[in-house]
C-alpha positions, 0 to 999 in steps of 0.5 A: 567749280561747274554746277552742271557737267551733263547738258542735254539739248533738245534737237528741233527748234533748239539746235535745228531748225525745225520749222525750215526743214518741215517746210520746205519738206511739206512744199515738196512732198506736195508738189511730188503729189501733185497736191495743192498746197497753200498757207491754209492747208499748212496751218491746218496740218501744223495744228492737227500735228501739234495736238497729235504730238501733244497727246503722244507726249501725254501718252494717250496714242503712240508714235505709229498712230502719230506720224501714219494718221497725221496726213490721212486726216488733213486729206480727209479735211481737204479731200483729197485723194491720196495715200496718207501712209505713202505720203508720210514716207515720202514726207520723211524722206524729205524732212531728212534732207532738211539741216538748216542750224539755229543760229549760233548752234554750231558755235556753242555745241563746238565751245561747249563739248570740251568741257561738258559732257553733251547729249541729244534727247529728241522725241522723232523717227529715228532714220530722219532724226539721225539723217539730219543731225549728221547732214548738219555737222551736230552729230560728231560733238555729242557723246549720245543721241537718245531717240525716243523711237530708239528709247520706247519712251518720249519725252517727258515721260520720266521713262524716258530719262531713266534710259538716258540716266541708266546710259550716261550714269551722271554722278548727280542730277544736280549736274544735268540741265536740259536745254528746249524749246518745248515747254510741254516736251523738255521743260516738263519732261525736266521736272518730271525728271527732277533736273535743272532745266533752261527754256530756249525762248527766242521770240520772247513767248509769254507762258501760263504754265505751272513749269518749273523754269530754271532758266530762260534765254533768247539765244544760245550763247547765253548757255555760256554764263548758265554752265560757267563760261560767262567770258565767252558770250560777246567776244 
């Protein structure tokens, strides 16, 4: 009998490749702009965008203030004169067109849909989120998509997933598991939430965090022993 029927991936850095997308996007959007742009200045954006998505992940400012502040600030770091709020529509436009898959995705989204029941639950814009899980294949094997821009609230508020809890009307939360790389968005979002979760770790991070972790992998095939289909990993 399986334990977990409700599986709820994270989108970016779990099924998508996130870290691609953004980069090859930054790179463009740069260039379009005639903007220079070198590892420096992209350590510098991932560092401010990190802190921003983390106190919008605490509450503290919202999604507009995020994403139409995050590029005005790095130019003002920099100098340079260009339209922040353009340059982040112009940003997201090219971020949608980044798909690229985590490896094995693909295969265990595609094994697993037949017996479980699969979900998305992604903290991002809505256009870009929907734009890249379509253009990668993902979207037709799962039964929702649960966007926080389409859900008033992010993860890991436990607003969030009472609207995801109110769609999919799981008969237990015994049975939902989230699956992330986020320890700060899915992992606490899952404690907030009271479900089992698995921290998708594939470099291996140390943690110092008071998480609940019900499970760690390294690659994605490992869901395949977790929810029940242990035969499956190594064939």
């Amino acid at each position: 009998m399986k334990k977990y029927r409700s599986l709820l991936f994270d989108a970016d850095g779990t099924l998508l490749d996130f870290e691609a997308a953004e980069k090859s996007a930054l790179r463009n959007t740069f260039a379009k702009y005639q903007l220079p742009f070198n590892e420096e200045i992209e350590q510098t954006y991932t560092k401010l965008n990190q802190d921003l998505w983390k106190a919008h992940e605490r509450g503290e400012i919202d999604r507009n203030t995020l994403i139409y502040t995050r590029f005005g600030k790095l130019f003002d770091i920099y100098h340079f004169d260009a339209d922040g709020v353009k340059f982040e529509d112009d940003y997201q436009l090219a971020l949608g067109e980044g798909h690229e898959l985590i490896n094995h995705a693909m295969e265990v989204v595609t094994t697993l849909k037949h017996d479980y029941d699969l979900y998305i639950v992604t903290n991002g814009v809505i256009a870009t989120q929907y734009s890249r899980l379509k253009d990668s294949g993902l979207y037709q094997h799962f039964k929702q998509i649960f966007v926080s821009e389409e859900c008033g609230y992010q993860k890991p508020s436990k607003e969030y997933f009472d609207v995801v809890f109110e769609a999919i009307k799981p008969k237990s939360k015994e049975e939902v598991l989230i699956i992330g790389d986020s320890l700060s968005s899915d992992i606490q979002g899952g404690n907030n939430a009271g479900i089992a979760t698995c921290w998708f770790n594939p470099k291996a991070h140390p943690h110092k965090h008071h998480l609940r972790i019900d499970h760690e992998i390294k690659d994605l095939r490992e869901l395949y022993d977790i929810v029940g289909k242990g035969d499956t990993y190594g064939r």
